[in-house]
C-alpha positions in Angstrom: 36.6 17.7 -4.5 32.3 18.0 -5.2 30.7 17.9 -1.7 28.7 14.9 -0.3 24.8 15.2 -1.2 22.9 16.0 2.5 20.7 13.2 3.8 18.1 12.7 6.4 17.8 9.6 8.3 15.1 7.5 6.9 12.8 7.5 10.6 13.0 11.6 10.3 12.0 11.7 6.8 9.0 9.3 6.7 7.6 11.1 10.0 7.8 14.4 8.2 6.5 13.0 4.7 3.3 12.0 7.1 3.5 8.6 6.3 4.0 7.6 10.3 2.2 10.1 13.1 5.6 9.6 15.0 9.2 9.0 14.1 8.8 6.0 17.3 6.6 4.6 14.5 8.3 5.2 11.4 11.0 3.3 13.1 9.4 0.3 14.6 8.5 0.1 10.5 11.8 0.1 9.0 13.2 -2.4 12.2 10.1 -4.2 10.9 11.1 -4.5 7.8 8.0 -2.8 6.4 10.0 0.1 4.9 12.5 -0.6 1.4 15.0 2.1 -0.1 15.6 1.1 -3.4 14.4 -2.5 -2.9 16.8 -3.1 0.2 15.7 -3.0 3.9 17.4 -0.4 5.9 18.2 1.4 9.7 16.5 3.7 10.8 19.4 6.0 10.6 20.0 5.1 7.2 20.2 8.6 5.2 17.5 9.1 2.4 18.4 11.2 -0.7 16.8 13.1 -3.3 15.6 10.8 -6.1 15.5 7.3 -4.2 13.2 5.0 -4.5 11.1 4.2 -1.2 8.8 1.2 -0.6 6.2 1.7 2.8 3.9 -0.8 3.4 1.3 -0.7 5.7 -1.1 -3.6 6.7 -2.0 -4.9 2.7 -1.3 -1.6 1.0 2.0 -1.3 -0.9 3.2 2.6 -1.1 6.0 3.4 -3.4 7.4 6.8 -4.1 10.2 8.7 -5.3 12.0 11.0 -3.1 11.8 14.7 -4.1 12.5 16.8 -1.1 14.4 16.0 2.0 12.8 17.8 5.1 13.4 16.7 9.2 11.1 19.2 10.2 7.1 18.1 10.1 5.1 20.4 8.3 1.9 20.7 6.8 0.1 18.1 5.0 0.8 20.3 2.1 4.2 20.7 2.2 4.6 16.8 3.3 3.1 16.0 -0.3 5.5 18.2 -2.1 8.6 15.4 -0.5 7.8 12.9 -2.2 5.5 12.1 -5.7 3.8 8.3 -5.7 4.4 5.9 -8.9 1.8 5.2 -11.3 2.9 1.4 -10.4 1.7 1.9 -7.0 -1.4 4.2 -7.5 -2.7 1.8 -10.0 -1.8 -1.4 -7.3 -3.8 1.2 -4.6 -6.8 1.7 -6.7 -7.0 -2.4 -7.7 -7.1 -2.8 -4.1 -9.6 0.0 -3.2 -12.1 -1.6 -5.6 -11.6 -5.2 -4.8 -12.7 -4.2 -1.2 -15.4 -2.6 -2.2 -16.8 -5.4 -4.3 -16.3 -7.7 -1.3 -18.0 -5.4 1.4 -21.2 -5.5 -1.4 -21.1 -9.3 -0.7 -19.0 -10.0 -4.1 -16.1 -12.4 -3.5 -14.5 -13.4 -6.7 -13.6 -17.1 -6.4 -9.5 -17.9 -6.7 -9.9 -20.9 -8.9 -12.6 -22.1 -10.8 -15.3 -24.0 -8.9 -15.0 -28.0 -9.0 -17.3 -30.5 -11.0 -19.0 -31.3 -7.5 -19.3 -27.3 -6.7 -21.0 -26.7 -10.2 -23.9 -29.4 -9.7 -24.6 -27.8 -6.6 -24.6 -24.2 -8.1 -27.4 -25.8 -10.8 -29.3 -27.4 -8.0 -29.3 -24.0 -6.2 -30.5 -22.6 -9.4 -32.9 -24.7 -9.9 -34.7 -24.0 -6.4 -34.8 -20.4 -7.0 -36.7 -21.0 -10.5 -39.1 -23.8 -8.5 -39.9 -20.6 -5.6 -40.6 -18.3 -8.6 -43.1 -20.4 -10.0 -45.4 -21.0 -7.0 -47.5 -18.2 -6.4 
């Protein structure tokens, strides 16, 4: 008979992968339903294993990453980063996000739908008050 794979319950595992600064935390998340093992929600005493899938979000960030390590003791940030290794899914969803809010803290907002028939003739009228202030001296 093979031997049961060890787990660590899911609280104790995101606290020491640093993705919570306390396991009260990490569980208030999961009981939250902000924390997914392989697309399901879970306990907090629900044991994580090597090569799972887990989903963390955390206010509009989306963080998903593959289990590689299983460790109940907090380390340092090193060793927390050697638990776990992020999708290229989720990095690429991370770095769309990063640059969209950095467009709209430089003033940028792009639109979500086109603007209507109404909303265009003012744009042109807008227009054409900035080319009637350029030509007075």
């Amino acid at each position: 008979m093979s031997e049961a794979q060890p787990g660590v319950r899911a609280d104790r595992w995101l606290w020491a992968a640093r993705f919570f600064r306390t396991r009260s935390l990490a569980k208030s998340a999961i009981e939250g339903g902000k924390v997914h093992v392989d697309s399901q929600r879970i306990k907090p005493a629900k044991e994580i294993h090597v090569g799972q899938t887990v989903t963390i979000r955390r206010g509009e960030s989306e963080t998903t990453v593959v289990v590689l390590a299983l460790s109940q003791q907090r380390g340092s940030a090193k060793i927390a980063q050697e638990l776990y290794q992020e999708t290229p899914q989720s990095i690429e969803a991370r770095e769309t996000i990063r640059s969209r809010r950095r467009m709209e803290r430089a003033g940028l907002q792009v639109p979500a739908t086109k603007p209507s028939k109404k909303g265009r003739r003012d744009i042109r009228r807008l227009k054409g008050r900035d080319d009637q202030w350029q030509d007075t001296p």
